[in-house]
TORMIKE-404683 format. One record per residue (C-alpha): x, z negated, y negated. Coordinates in nm, 4 decimals, always signed. Example, Ala and Ser with C-alpha at 12.3 -4.5 7.8 and 13.67 -1.06 7.14 Angstrom:
2
(rec (+1.2300; -0.7800; +0.4500))
(rec (+1.3670; -0.7140; +0.1060))
REM end
This chain:
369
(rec (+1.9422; +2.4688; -3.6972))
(rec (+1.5982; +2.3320; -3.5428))
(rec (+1.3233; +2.4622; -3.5929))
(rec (+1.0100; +2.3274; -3.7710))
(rec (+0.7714; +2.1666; -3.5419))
(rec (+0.4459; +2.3721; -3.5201))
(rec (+0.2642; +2.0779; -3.4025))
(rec (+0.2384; +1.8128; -3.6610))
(rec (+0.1670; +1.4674; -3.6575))
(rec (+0.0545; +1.2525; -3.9658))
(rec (+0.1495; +0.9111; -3.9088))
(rec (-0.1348; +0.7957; -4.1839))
(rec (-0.5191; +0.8032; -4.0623))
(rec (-0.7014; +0.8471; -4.3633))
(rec (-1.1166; +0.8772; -4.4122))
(rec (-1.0938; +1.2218; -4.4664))
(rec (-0.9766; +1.2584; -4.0348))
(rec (-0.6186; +1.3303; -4.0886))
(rec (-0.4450; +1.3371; -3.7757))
(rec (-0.2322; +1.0618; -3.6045))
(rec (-0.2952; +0.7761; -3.3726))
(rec (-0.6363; +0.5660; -3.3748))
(rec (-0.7681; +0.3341; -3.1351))
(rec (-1.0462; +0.4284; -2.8920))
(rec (-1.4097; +0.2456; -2.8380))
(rec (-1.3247; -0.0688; -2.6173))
(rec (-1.6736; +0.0156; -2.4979))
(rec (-1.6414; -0.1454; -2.1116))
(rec (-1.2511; -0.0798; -2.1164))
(rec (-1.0789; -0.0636; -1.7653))
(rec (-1.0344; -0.4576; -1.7161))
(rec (-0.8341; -0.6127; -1.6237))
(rec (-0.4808; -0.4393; -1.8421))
(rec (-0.3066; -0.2592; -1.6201))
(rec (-0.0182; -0.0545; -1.5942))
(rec (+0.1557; +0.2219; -1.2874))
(rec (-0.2272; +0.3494; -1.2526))
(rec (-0.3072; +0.7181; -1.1997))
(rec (-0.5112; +0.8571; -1.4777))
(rec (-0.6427; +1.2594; -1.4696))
(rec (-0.7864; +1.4806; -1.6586))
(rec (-1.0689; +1.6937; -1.5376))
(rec (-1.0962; +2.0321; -1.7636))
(rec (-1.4446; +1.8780; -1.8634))
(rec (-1.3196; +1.6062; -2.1712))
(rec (-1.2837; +1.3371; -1.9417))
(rec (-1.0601; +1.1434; -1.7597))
(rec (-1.0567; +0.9241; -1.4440))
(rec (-0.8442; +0.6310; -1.3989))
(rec (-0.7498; +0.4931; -1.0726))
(rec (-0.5529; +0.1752; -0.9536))
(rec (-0.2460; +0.0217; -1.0774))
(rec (-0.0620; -0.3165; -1.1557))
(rec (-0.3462; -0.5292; -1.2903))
(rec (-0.2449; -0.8738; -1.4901))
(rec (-0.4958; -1.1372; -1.3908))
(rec (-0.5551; -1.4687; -1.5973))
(rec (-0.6024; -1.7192; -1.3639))
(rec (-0.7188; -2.0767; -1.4958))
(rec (-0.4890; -2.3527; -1.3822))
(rec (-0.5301; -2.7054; -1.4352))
(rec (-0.5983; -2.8608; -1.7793))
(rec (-0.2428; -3.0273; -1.8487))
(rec (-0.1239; -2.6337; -1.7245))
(rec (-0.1343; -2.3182; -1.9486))
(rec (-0.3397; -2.0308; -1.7940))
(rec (-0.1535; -1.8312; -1.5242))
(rec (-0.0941; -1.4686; -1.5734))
(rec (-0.0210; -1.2959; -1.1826))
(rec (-0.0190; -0.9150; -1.1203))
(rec (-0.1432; -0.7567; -0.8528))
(rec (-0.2471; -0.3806; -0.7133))
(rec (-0.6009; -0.2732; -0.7856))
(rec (-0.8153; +0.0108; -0.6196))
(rec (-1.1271; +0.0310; -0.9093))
(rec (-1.1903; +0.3511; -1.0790))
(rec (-1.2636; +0.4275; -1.4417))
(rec (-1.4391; +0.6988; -1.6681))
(rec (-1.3154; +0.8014; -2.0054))
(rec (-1.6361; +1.0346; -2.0979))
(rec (-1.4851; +1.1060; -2.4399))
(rec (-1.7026; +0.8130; -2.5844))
(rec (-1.5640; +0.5549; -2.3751))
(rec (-1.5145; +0.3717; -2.0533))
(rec (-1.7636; +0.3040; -1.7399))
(rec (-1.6450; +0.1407; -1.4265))
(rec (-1.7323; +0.4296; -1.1233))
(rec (-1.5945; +0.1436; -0.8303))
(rec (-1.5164; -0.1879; -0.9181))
(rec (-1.2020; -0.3032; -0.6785))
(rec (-1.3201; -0.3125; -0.2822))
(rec (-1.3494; -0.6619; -0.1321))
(rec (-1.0803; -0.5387; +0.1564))
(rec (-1.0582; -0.4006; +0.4763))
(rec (-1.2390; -0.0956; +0.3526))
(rec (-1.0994; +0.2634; +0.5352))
(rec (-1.2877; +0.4866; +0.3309))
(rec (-1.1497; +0.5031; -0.0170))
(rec (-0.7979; +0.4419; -0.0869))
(rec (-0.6080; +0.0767; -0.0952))
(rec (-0.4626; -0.0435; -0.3790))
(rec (-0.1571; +0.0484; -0.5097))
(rec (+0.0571; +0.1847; -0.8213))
(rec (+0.2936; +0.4499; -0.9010))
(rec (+0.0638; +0.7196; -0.7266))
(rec (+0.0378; +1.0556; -0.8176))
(rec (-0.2276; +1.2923; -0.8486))
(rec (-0.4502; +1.5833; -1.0014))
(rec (-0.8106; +1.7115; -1.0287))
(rec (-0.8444; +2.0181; -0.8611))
(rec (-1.1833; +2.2338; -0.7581))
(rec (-1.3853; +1.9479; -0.8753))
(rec (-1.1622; +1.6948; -0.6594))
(rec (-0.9482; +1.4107; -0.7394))
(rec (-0.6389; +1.4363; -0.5420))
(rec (-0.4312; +1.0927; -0.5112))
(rec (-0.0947; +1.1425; -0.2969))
(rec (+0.1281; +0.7724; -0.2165))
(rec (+0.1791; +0.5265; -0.4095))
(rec (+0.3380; +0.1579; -0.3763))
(rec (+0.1467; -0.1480; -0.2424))
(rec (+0.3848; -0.4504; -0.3453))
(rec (+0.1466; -0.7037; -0.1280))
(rec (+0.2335; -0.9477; +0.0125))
(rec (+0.4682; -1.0912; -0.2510))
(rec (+0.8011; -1.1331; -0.1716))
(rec (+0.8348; -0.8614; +0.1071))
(rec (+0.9215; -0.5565; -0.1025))
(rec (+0.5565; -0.4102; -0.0348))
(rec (+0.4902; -0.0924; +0.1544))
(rec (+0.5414; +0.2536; -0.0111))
(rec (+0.2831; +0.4759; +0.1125))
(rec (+0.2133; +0.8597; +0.2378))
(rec (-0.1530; +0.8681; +0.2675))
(rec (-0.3674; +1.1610; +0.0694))
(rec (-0.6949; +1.1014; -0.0084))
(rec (-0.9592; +1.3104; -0.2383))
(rec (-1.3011; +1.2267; -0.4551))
(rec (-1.5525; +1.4632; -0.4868))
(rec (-1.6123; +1.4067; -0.8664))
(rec (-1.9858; +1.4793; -0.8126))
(rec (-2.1027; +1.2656; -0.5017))
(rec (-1.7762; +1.0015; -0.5610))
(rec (-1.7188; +0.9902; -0.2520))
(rec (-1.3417; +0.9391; -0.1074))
(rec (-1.2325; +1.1814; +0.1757))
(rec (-0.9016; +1.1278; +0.4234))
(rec (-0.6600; +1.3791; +0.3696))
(rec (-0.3607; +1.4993; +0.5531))
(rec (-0.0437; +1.2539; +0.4622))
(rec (+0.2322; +1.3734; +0.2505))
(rec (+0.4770; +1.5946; +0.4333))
(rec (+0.8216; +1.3845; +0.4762))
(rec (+0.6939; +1.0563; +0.4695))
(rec (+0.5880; +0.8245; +0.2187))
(rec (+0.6474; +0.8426; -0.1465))
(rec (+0.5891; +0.6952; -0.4675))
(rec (+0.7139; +0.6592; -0.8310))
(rec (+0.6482; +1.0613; -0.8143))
(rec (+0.4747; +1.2861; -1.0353))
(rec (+0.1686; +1.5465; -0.9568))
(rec (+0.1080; +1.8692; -1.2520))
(rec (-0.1172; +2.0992; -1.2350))
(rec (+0.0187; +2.4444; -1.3687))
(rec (-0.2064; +2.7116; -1.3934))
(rec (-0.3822; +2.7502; -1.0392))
(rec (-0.1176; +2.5383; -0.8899))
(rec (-0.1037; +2.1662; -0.8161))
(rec (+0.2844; +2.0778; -0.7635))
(rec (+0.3843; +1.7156; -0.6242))
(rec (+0.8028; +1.6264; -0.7422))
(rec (+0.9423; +1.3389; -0.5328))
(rec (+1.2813; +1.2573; -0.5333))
(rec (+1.3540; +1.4794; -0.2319))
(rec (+1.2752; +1.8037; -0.4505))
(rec (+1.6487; +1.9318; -0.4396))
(rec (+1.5424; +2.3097; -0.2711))
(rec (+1.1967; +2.2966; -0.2676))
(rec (+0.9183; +2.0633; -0.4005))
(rec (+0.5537; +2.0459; -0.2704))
(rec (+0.2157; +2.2331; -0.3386))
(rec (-0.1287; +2.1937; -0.2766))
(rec (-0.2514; +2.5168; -0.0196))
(rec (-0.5921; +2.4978; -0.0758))
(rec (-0.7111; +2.6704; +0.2174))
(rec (-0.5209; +2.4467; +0.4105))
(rec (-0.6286; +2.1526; +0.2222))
(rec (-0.2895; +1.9545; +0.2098))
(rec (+0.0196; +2.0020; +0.0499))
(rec (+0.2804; +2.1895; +0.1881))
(rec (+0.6553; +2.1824; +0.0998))
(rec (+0.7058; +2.5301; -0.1571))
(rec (+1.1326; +2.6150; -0.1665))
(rec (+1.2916; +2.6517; -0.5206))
(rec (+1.5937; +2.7796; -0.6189))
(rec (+1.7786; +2.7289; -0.9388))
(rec (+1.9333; +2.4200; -1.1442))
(rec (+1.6695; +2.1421; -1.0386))
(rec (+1.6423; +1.8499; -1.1181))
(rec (+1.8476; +1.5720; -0.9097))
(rec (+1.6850; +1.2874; -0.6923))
(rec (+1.4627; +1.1055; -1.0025))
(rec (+1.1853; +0.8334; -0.9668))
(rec (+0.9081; +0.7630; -1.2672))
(rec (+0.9652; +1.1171; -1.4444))
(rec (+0.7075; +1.2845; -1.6238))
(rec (+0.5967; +1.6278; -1.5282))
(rec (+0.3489; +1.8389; -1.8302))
(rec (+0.2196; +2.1975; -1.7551))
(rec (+0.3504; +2.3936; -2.0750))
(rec (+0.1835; +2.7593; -1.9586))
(rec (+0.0596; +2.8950; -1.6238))
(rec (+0.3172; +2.8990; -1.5407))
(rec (+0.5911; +2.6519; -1.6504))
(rec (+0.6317; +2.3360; -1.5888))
(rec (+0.8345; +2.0532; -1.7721))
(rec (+1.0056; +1.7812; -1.6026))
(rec (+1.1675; +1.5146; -1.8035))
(rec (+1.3568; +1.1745; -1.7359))
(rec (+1.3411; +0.9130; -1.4662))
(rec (+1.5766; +0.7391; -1.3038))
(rec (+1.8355; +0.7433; -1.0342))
(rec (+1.7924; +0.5080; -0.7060))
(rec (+2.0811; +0.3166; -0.8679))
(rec (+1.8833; +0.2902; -1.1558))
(rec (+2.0636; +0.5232; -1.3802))
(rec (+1.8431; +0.6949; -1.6768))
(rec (+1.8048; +1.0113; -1.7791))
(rec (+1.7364; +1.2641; -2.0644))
(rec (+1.7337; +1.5596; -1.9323))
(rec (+1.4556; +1.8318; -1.9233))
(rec (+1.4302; +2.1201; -1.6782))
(rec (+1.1657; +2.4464; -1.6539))
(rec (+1.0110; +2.5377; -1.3305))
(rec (+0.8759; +2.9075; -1.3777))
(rec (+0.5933; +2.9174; -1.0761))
(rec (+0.6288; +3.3030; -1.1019))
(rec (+0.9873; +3.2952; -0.9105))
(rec (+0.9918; +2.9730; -0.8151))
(rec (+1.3207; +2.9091; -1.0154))
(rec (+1.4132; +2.6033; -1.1728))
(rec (+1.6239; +2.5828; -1.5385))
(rec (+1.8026; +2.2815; -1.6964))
(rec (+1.6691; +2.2895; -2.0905))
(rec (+1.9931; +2.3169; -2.2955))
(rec (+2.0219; +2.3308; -2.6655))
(rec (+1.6981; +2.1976; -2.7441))
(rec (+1.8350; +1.9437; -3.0281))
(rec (+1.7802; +1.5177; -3.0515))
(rec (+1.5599; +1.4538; -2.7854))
(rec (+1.4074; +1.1047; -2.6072))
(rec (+1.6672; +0.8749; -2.5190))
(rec (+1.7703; +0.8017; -2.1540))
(rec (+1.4143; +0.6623; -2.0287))
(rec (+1.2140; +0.6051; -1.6866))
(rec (+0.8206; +0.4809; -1.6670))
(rec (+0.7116; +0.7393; -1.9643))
(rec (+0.4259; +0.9505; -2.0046))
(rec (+0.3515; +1.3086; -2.0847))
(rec (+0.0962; +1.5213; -2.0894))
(rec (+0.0143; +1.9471; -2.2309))
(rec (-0.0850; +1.9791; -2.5777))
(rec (-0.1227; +2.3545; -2.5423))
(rec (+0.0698; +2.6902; -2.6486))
(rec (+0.3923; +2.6192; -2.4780))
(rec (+0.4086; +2.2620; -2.5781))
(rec (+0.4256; +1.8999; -2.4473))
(rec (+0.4216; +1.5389; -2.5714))
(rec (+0.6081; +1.2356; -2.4302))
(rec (+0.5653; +0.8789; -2.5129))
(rec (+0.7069; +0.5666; -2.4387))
(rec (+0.9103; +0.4633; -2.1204))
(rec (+1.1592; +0.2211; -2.1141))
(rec (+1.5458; +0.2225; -2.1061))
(rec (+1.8453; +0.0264; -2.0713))
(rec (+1.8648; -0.2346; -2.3381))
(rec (+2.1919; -0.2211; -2.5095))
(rec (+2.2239; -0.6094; -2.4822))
(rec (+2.1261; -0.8892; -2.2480))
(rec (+2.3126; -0.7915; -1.9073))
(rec (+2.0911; -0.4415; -1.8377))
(rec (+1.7918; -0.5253; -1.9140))
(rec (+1.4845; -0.2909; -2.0173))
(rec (+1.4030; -0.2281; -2.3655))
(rec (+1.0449; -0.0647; -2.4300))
(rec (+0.9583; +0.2200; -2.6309))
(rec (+0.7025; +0.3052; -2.8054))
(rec (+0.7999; +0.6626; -2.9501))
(rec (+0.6492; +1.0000; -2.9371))
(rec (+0.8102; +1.3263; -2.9302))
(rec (+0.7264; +1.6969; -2.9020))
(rec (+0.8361; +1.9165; -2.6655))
(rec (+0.8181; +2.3154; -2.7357))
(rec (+0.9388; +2.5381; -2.5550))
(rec (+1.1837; +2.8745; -2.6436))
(rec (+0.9889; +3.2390; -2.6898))
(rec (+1.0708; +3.5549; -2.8717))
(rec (+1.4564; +3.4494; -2.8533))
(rec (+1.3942; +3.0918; -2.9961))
(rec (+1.5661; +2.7870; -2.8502))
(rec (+1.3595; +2.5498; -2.6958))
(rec (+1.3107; +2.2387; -2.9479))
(rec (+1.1879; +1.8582; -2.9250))
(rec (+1.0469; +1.6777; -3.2316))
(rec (+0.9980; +1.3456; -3.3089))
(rec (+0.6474; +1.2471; -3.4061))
(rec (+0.6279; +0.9209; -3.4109))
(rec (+0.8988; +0.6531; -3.4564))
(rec (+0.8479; +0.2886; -3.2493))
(rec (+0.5559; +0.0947; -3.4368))
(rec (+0.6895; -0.1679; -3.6180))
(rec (+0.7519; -0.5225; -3.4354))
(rec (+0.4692; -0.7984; -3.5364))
(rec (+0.3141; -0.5662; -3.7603))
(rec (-0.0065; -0.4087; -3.7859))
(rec (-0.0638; -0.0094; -3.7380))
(rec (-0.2685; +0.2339; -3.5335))
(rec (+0.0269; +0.3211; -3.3608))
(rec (+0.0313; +0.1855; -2.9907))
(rec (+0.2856; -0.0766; -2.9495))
(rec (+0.6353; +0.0289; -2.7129))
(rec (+0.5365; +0.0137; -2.3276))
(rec (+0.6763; +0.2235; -2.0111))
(rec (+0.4218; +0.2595; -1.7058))
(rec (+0.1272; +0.4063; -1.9119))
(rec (-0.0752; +0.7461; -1.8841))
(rec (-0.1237; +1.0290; -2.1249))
(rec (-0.4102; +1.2286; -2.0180))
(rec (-0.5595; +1.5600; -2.2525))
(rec (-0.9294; +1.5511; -2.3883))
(rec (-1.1211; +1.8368; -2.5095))
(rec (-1.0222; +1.9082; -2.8446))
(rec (-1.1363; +1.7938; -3.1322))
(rec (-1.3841; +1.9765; -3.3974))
(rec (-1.1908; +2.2455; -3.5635))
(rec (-0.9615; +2.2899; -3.2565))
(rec (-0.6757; +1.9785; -3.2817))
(rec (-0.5646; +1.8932; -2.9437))
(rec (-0.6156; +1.5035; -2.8849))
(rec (-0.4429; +1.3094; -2.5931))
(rec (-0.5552; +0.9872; -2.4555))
(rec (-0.3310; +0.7116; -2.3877))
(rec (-0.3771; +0.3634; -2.1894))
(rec (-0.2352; +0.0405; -2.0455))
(rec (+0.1384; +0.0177; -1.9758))
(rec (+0.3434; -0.2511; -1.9737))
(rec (+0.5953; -0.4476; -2.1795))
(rec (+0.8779; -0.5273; -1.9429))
(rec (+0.8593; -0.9097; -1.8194))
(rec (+0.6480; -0.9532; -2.1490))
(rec (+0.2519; -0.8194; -2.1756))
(rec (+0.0026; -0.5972; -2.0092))
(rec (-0.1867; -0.4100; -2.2261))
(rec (-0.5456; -0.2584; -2.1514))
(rec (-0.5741; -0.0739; -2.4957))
(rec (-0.6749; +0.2820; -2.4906))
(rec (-0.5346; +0.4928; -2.8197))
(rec (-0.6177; +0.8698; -2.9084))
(rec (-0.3748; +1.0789; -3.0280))
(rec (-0.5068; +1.3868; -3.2413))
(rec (-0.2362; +1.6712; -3.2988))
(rec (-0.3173; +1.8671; -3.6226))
(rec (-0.4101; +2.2296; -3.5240))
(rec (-0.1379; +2.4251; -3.3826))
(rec (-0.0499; +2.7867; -3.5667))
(rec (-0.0521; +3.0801; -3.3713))
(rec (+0.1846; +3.0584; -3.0217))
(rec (+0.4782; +3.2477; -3.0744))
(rec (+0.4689; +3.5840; -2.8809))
REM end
């Protein structure tokens, strides 16, 4: 039999601060909506936001309906737990000292640094763009960009970066024996062997720290576009990788989600899309949000369903079903409730959003020992 969720989400916001979804000052939000962008969180309540696949209105003639064309951006954002300020508005081009634009990076804040690793350029149109293997890092007090080594075996993208505990871990879909890690003396990553039941060759999974030493990978897709569901444990003490088993209902099949910690063993995913049951194949959005926790003391590990799809057309605080956004943690609320920031994403072939949405967690009880 499951167990009870120990992290509980109200789906009804009341006056009185219950917990649940509720959407976040549009005080100078990242413009224009975007979605594949990199978005970290820095230990201090805030979050940085770089890149992605930006929607542009373009005005066309007056007989013609305004054009909506997307295109890779290289600005960078600040979520100060208030709201948004833009840091770097998008370079004019041609610029070698901060990184081009792009989507479907990866990347952490480590020793006060923004590390980005790869990413995909899809300029110019109709080429297939470039995938790309440069490192770069931002000194989050001066804000100024610094060259890095590239990524070892080439370039990458549609990866995912974690930080767990003092490590920062980079999963590619070349991760079969070993995975990579940032050596901080060294200052690049280096390529860390694993043994175990890991994951297979994925794209767009999620990756959330759960300890200091655990990390949760979950999802993705196959390069022949297969989805998946399942979840796998990398302990960081051995270096040992375990498929999560008897963990009950879970998230459907999905790539493009996004995850993040919510503390004590636990995780949150939202969102992604997968493979619409009609229409030839297609991808079907999702706007869900589930619970990760994982086994202690002899318990199973468990996923919960907090929050079903928000209704079609209708009006709620929920955020409406997207893949290709970011879930980053802010400092907690008063009274201790963790609270998770979500933005942009993407309705496949539909609408770009550039909403930002908090997500407050009622207070956790005690971890289990």
């Amino acid at each position: 039999m499951p167990r009870r969720p120990l992290l509980a989400l109200s789906l009804l916001a009341t006056a009185c601060g219950s917990p649940g979804w509720r959407a976040a000052s549009p005080r100078a939000a990242p413009s224009p909506p975007r979605s594949g962008h990199l978005a970290c969180a820095d230990g201090d309540g805030r979050v940085w936001l770089f890149g992605g696949y930006a929607e542009v209105r373009r005005d066309g003639p007056r007989h013609l309906p305004i054009a909506l064309e997307r295109e890779p951006t290289d600005d960078l954002w600040l979520f100060d737990g208030e709201g948004w300020s833009c840091v770097a508005p998008p370079s004019a081009g041609g610029e070698d000292a901060r990184p081009g634009p792009r989507l479907c990076s990866a990347g952490a804040v480590v020793d006060g640094e923004l590390l980005l690793f790869g990413g995909w350029d899809p300029r110019p149109a109709g080429t297939g763009g470039a995938i790309l293997g440069d490192a770069w890092a931002l000194d989050l007090k001066t804000r100024v960009w610094r060259r890095l080594a590239d990524m070892p075996r080439g370039p990458t993208s549609r990866h995912v970066a974690c930080r767990v505990g003092d490590h920062l871990l980079v999963h590619t879909h070349r991760c079969a024996s070993a995975l990579l890690r940032w050596d901080r003396a060294a200052g690049r990553l280096v390529e860390q062997p694993t043994t175990g039941d890991a994951p297979s060759a994925r794209g767009l999974h999620v990756a959330a720290a759960l300890s200091a030493h655990e990390m949760l990978v979950f999802g993705g897709a196959s390069q022949a576009g297969a989805m998946s569901d399942e979840a796998f444990i990398l302990d960081t003490r051995s270096w040992a990788w375990s498929a999560v088993r008897g963990a009950g209902a879970g998230p459907s099949p999905r790539a493009g989600a996004a995850a993040a910690a919510a503390g004590d063993g636990r995780a949150v995913v939202f969102g992604g899309a997968e493979r619409a049951a009609r229409g030839g194949g297609g991808l079907l959005a999702r706007g869900d949000a589930w619970l990760f926790e994982a086994g202690r003391a002899g318990q199973p590990p468990c996923w919960s369903l907090l929050a079903a799809d928000a209704p079609a057309g209708g009006t709620t605080a929920r955020p409406r079903a997207r893949n290709a956004a970011t879930l980053s943690p802010l400092a907690p609320a008063p009274g201790g409730a963790p609270r998770l920031l979500l933005h942009g994403g993407w309705q496949p072939f539909v609408e770009t959003y550039g909403d930002t949405h908090v997500l407050e967690l009622s207070p956790s009880t005690p971890p289990l020992s």
